[in-house]
C-alpha positions as CSV (number, residue, x, y, z in Angstrom):
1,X,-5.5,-30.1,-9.6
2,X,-6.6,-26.4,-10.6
3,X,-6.6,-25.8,-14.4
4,X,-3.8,-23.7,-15.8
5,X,-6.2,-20.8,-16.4
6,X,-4.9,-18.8,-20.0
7,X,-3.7,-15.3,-20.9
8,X,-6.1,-14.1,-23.7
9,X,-5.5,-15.2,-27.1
10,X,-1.7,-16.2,-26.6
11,X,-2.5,-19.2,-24.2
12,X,-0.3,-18.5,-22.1
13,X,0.0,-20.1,-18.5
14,X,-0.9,-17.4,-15.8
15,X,0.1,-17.3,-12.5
16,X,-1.8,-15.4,-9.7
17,X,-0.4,-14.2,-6.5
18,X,-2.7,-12.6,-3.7
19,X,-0.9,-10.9,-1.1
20,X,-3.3,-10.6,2.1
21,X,-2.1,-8.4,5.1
22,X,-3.3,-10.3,8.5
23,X,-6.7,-8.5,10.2
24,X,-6.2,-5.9,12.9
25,X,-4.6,-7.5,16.4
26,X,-5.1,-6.6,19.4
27,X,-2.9,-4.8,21.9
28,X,-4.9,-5.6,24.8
29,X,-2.6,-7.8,26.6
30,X,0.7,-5.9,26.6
31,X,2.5,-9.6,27.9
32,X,1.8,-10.9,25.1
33,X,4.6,-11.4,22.3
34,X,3.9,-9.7,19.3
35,X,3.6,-13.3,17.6
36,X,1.0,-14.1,19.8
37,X,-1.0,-11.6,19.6
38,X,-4.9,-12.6,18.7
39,X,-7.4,-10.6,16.2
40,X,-9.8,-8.0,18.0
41,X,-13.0,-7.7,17.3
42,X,-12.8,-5.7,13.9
43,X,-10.0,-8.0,12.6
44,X,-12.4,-11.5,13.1
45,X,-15.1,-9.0,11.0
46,X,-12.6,-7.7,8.5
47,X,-11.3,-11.8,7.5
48,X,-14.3,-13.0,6.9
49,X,-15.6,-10.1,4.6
50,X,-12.2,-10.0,2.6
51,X,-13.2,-13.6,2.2
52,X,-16.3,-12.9,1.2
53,X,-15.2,-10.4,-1.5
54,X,-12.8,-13.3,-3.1
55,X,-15.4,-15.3,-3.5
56,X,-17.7,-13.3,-5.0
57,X,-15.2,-13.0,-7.6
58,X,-14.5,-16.2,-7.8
59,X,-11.0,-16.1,-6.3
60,X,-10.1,-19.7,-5.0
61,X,-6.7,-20.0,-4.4
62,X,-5.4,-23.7,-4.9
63,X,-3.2,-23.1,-1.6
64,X,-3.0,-20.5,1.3
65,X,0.2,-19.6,2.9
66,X,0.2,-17.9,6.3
67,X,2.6,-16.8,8.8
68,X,2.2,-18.6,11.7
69,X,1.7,-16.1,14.0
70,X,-1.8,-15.9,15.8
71,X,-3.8,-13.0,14.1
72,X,-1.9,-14.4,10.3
73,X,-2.7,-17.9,11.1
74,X,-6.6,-16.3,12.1
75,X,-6.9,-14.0,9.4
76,X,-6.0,-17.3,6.7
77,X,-8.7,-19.4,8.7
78,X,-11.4,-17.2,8.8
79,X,-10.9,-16.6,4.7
80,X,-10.4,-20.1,4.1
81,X,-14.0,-20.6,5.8
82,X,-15.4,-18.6,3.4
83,X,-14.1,-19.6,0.7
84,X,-14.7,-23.2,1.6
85,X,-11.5,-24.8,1.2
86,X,-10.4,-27.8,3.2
87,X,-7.9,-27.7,6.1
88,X,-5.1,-29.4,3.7
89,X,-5.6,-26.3,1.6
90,X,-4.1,-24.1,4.8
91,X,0.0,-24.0,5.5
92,X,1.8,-22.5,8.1
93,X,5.4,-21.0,7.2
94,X,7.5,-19.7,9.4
95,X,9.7,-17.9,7.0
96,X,6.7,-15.4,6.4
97,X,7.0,-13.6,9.9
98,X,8.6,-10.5,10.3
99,X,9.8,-11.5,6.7
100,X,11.6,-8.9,3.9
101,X,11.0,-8.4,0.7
102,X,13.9,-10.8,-0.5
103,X,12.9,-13.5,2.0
104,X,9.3,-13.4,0.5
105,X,10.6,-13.3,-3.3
106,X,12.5,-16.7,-2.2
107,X,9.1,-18.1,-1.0
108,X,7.5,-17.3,-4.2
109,X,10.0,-18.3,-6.7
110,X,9.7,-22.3,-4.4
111,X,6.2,-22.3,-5.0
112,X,5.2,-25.4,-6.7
113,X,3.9,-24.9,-10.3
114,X,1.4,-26.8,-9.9
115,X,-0.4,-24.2,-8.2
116,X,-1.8,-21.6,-10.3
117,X,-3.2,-19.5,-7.7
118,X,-1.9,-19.0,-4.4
119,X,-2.8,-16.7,-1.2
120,X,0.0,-15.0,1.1
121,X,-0.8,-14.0,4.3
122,X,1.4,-11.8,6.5
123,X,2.9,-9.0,7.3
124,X,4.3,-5.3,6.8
125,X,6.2,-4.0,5.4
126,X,7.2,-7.1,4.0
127,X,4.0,-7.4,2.2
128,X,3.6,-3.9,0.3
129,X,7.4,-4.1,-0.4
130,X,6.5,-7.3,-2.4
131,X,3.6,-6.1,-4.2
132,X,5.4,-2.6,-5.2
133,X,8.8,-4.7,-6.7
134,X,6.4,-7.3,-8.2
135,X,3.9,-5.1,-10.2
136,X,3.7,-1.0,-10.8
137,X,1.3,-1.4,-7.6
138,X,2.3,2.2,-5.9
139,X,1.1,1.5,-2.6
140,X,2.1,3.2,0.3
141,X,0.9,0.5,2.6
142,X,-1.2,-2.4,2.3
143,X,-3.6,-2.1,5.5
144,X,-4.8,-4.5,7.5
145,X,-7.1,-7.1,6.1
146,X,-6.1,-5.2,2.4
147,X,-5.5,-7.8,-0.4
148,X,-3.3,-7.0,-3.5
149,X,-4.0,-9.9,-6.3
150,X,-1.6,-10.0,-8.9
151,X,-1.0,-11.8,-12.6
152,X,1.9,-13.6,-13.8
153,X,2.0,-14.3,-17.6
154,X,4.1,-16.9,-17.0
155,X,4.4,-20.9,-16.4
156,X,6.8,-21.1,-13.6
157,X,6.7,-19.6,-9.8
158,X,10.8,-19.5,-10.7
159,X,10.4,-16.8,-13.6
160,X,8.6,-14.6,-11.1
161,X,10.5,-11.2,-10.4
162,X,10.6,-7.4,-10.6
163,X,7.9,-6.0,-12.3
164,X,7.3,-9.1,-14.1
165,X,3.5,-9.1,-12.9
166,X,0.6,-6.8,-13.4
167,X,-2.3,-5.5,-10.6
168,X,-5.4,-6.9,-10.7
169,X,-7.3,-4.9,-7.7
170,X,-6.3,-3.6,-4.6
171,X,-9.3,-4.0,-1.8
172,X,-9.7,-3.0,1.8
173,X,-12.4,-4.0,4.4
174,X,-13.6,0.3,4.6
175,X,-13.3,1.1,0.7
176,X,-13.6,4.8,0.1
């Protein structure tokens, strides 16, 4: 179990929240459905860098939480193998495609507390709506592969709401 990781000199417990758009699909097939659609080639590049980055900052979430849609469900794998984490460390929910804002707030606040640190991955706008009622983020929209990872001075996923979190970084497989 992942140590409750503290908020300066208060102590208190911190929760962190990464929100991870899926990589760029492909629209090669056009009979495909949209939730079947596969990563092209600069989506299974863009994954494994974003994982990459996480890493190098020491970013391990306890738990990733993808859509289950094809280029989601990719986009978690491939950052999962770079950050090393097990195949129990990888769910599928089905509530995260083609999800709003609200629906995503739900899935939040029904996280378990037990994990501090947990990775989202899915889809616009859902996504950005999330991050801009969560935190003063100010994005226009989260790209694909971008990552926003936000802090939560507080002990329960159920006390999470609008602007009750803060920006941590914003990153993007081509930074400017």
């Amino acid at each position: 179990m992942a140590s409750i990781r503290s908020a300066g000199k208060l102590g208190l417990a911190m929760k962190y929240l990464s929100l991870l758009r899926h990589a760029k699909s492909s629209w090669k097939d056009p009979t495909l459905d949209d939730f079947d659609r596969p990563l092209n080639r600069r989506g299974k590049a863009s994954a494994p860098l974003m994982g990459e980055r996480l890493a190098a900052l020491d970013h391990n979430p306890d738990i990733i939480i993808a859509s289950p849609a094809v280029r989601a469900r990719n986009t978690a794998e491939l950052v999962a193998a770079e950050l090393h984490l097990d195949e129990h460390a990888l769910l599928l929910d089905e509530r995260i495609y083609e999800a709003d804002c609200e629906t995503l707030i739900t899935l939040v606040r029904g996280l378990k507390d037990d994990w501090q640190d947990v990775l989202l991955v899915g889809h616009n706008p859902g996504l950005t709506e999330l991050a801009n009622l969560l935190a003063p983020c100010h994005i226009d929209n989260i790209v694909t592969c971008g990552i926003v990872r936000l802090e939560f001075p507080l002990a329960s996923w159920l006390d999470v709401g609008g602007m009750s979190g803060r920006m941590q970084f914003y990153d993007r497989p081509k930074r400017s």
